[in-house]
N, C-alpha and C positions, 0 to 999 in steps of 0.2 A: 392537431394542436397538442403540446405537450402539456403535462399537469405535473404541480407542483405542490405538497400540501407543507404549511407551515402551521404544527399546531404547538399551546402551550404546552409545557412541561417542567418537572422537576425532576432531580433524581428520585425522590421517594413516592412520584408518582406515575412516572415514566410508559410504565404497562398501559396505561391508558391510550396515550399517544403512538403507541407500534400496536394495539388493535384495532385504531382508525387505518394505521398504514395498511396493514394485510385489506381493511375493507375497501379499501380504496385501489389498491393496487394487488390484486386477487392470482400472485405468483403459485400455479399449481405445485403443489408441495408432496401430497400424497405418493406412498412409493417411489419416491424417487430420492437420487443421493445432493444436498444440501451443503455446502462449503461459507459458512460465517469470516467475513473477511476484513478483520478490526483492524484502527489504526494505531501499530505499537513502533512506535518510533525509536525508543529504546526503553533501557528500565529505568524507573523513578515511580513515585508514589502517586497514586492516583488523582490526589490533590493539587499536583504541576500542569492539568491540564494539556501535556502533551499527547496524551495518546486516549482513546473512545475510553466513556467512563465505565467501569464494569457494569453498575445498574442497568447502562444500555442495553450493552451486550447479553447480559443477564436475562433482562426482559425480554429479547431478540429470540437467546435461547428456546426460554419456554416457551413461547408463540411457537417456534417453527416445531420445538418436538412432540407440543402439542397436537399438530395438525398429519404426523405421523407420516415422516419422511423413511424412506429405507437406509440414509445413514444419515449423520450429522455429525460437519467436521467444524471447529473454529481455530482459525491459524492466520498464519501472517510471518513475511520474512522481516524481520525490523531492519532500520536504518544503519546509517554508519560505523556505529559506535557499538555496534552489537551482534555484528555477525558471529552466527554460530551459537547466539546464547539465547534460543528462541525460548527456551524453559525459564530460564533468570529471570527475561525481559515482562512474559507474562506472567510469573508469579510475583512479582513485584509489583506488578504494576495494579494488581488485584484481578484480572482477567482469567488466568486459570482457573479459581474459585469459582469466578462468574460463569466459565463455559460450561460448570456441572459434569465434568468427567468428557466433551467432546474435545476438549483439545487435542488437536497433535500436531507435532511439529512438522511441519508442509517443507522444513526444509532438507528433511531427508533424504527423497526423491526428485528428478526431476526430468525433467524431457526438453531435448534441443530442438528448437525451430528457429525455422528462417527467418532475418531479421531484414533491415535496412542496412543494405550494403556500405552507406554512407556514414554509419555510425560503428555498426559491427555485424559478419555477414551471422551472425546467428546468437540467440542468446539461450539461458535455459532457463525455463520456466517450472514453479513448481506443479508436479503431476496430478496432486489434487486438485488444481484450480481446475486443470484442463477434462479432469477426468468427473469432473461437478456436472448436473445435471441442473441444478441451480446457482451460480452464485450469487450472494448478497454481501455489497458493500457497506461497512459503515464508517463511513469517514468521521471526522472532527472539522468543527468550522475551526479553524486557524489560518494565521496569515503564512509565507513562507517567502524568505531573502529572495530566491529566483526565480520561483513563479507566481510574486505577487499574494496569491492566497493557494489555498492546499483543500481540495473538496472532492468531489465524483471523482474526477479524475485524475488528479495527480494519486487517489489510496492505491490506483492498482500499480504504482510502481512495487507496491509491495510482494507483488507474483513472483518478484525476479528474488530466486537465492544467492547469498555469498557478497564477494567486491566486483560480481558486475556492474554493481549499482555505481560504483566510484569507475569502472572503466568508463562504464557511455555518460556519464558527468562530464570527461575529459573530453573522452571523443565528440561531445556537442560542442565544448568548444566556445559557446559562447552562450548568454541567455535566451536568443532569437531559437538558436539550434534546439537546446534545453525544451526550449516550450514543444516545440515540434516531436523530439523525444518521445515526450511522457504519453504523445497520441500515441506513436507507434506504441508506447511497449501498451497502452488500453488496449487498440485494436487487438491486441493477444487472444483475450478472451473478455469483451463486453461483459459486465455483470448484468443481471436479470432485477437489479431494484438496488437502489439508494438511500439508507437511510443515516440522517447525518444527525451527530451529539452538538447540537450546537446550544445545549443548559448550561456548559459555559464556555464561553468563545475565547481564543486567542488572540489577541493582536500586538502591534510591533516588528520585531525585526525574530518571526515563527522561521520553521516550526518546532522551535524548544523557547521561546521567547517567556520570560516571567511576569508579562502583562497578562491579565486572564480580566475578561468580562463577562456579567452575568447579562446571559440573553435572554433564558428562560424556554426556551424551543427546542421542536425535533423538526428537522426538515428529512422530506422523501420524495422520489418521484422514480420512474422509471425508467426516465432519459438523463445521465448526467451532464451534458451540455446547458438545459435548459434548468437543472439544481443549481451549476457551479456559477450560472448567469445571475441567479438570485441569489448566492452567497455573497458574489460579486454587490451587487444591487446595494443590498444590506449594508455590506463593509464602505459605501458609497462610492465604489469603481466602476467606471461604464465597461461594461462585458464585452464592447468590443473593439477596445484596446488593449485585452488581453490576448497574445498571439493566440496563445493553446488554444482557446476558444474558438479563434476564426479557424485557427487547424483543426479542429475537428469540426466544426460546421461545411467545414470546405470537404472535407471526406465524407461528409454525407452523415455524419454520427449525430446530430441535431441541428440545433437553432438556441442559437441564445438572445434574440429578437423577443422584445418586450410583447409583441402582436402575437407570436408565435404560442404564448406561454400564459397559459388559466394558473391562474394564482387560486388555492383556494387554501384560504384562512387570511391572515393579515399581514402583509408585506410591510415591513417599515422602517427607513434607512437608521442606522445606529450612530446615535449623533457623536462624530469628534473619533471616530473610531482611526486609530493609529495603522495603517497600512507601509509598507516597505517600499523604495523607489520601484517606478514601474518599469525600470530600463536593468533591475537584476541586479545593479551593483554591490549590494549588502552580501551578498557570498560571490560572485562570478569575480570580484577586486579587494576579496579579502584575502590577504599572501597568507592566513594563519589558516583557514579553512580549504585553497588550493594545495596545502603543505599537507593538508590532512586526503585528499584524494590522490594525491601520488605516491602516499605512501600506502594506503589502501590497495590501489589500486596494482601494484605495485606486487602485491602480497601474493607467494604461490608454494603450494603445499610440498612439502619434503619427508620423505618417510626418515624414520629411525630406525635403522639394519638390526638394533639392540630387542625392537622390539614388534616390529611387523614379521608374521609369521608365514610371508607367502601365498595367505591363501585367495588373492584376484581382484575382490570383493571390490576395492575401489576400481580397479582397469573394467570390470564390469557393470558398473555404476556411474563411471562420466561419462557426459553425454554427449561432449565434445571427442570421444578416443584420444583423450589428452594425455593419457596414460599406459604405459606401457610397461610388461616385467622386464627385470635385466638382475642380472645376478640373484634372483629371486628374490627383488627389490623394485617396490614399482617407480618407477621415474619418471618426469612432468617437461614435456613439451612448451616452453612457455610464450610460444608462438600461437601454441592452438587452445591452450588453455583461457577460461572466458573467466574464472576465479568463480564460480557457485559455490566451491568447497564441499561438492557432497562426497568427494571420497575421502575428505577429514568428519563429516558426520556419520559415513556408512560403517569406518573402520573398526570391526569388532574389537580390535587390539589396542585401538586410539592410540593410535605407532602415528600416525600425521598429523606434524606443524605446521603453523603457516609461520613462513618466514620470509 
């Protein structure tokens, strides 16, 4: 049976509530390397409720380098609106402060694996997630236009650097496809524990919505199928009319079955709480946000001869060998090319646009 813990919280009391998490869910931390992995959707003030509140994160921090991990990373590739400006996004948003000197930008590096042929045969993932020994998720209870609401598992779309994020948007093709998605890119790399900002919740038409509700809570547990079922719950959705969900129940990732799942604190549906159609139409039939992933996606890096100096760095940094020198000028494949952008973030010379 899966556990779920729902306790009070505040921002200014927050520590409280992630030392019940660690007691309850006892992720071995000692010596080993730790990857904090917030929700930065883009940059804005911490006050918009889009992205984990730094307090969270903050408190997160100090528990885990407390318990005296061999590194400690906190990172995140942000959304649409901010590729490539992973430093921006979390200084603004108050998150850098919060991470106490772990941050770093996870979008530097990154490693290609094999994907779902039927989306795209490979994507690239950042290297710290992969190379974590622990990850920890901290999502935001918010709603979201296509999958309904956004918790355990839609954060890890956040693994994925650059505009591939807008390619496999496309290539899903539809919201059914979408939901299915966001299993594959979890299955990437399962996080090791869940713990969600839900002090104050978003609802509406997420995840940038300017509806914000105070909940008062930290949710956590160490299965996100059977978290995102009780966010579900909460927002007054039955969890299994969420595809993702039965997609990942179906892959064997949990249960989001009320029998399934010990509640322990107090479950309690949020009354009137504003949720998005459950058929995706809020973005999958918006021509102004379609207009924004093709041009996104669309997007593929070009050196400047005036100012790249020859020396590899990106042709030995994509992960896809999308890259190639020619006239001692590297040049972009854009058949093979999946858009992470790490040879516009590795370029010593920042000689690479995206255009």
């Amino acid at each position: 049976m899966h556990k779920v813990l729902i306790h009070p919280a505040t921002y200014e009391n927050v520590r409280a509530a992630i030392d019940r998490v660690f007691a309850l869910f006892p992720v071995p931390i000692r010596g080993r390397k730790v990857l904090l992995k917030p929700n930065v959707l883009r940059s804005g003030g911490a006050h918009e409720g889009i992205t984990t509140h730094p307090a969270v994160l903050r408190a997160v921090v100090e528990k885990v380098a407390a318990l005296e991990p061999a590194a400690l990373i906190v990172g995140d590739n942000p959304g649409l609106f901010n590729y490539g400006a992973n430093e921006e996004a979390f200084t603004k948003t108050g998150l850098m402060e919060a991470a106490a000197g772990h941050y770093r930008n996870i979008g530097l590096d990154s490693v290609k694996m094999p994907f779902d042929a039927a989306f795209m045969p490979a994507v690239s993932v950042s290297r710290a997630v992969l190379d974590a020994d622990v990850v920890i998720s901290l999502p935001k209870f918010k709603t979201h236009g296509l999958t309904v609401m956004t918790g355990a598992i839609k954060n890890s779309y956040g693994i994925l650097p650059g505009a591939q994020k807008a390619l496999l948007h496309r290539a899903a093709g539809s919201p059914e496809r979408f939901h299915e998605l966001v299993v594959e890119v979890f299955r990437l790399r399962v996080p090791d524990l869940f713990i969600v900002d839900a002090v104050v919740g978003m609802e509406g038409n997420g995840p940038a919505s300017p509806d914000l509700r105070e909940i008062g809570l930290v949710l956590a547990s160490d299965n996100a199928v059977a978290l995102d079922a009780v966010i579900a719950t909460m927002m007054g959705l039955d969890p299994g009319r969420l595809r993702f969900l039965r997609t990942a129940k179906e892959a064997g990732l949990g249960d989001f079955e009320s029998e399934a799942i010990e509640i322990i604190g107090e479950m309690r549906k949020i009354p009137d709480f504003k949720v998005p159609p459950l058929g995706g139409e809020a973005i999958i039939g918006n021509p102004a946000m379609q207009a924004i992933l093709h041009q996104r996606g669309a997007v593929r890096p070009h050196a400047d001869p005036a100012l790249c100096t020859g020396c590899g760095t990106c042709v030995e940094q994509c992960p896809v060998s999308a890259l190639a020198m020619s006239d001692g000028v590297p040049q972009v494949d854009a058949a093979s090319c999946i858009a992470c952008f790490c040879c516009q973030e590795m370029c010593p010379e920042k000689a690479i646009a995206l255009t």
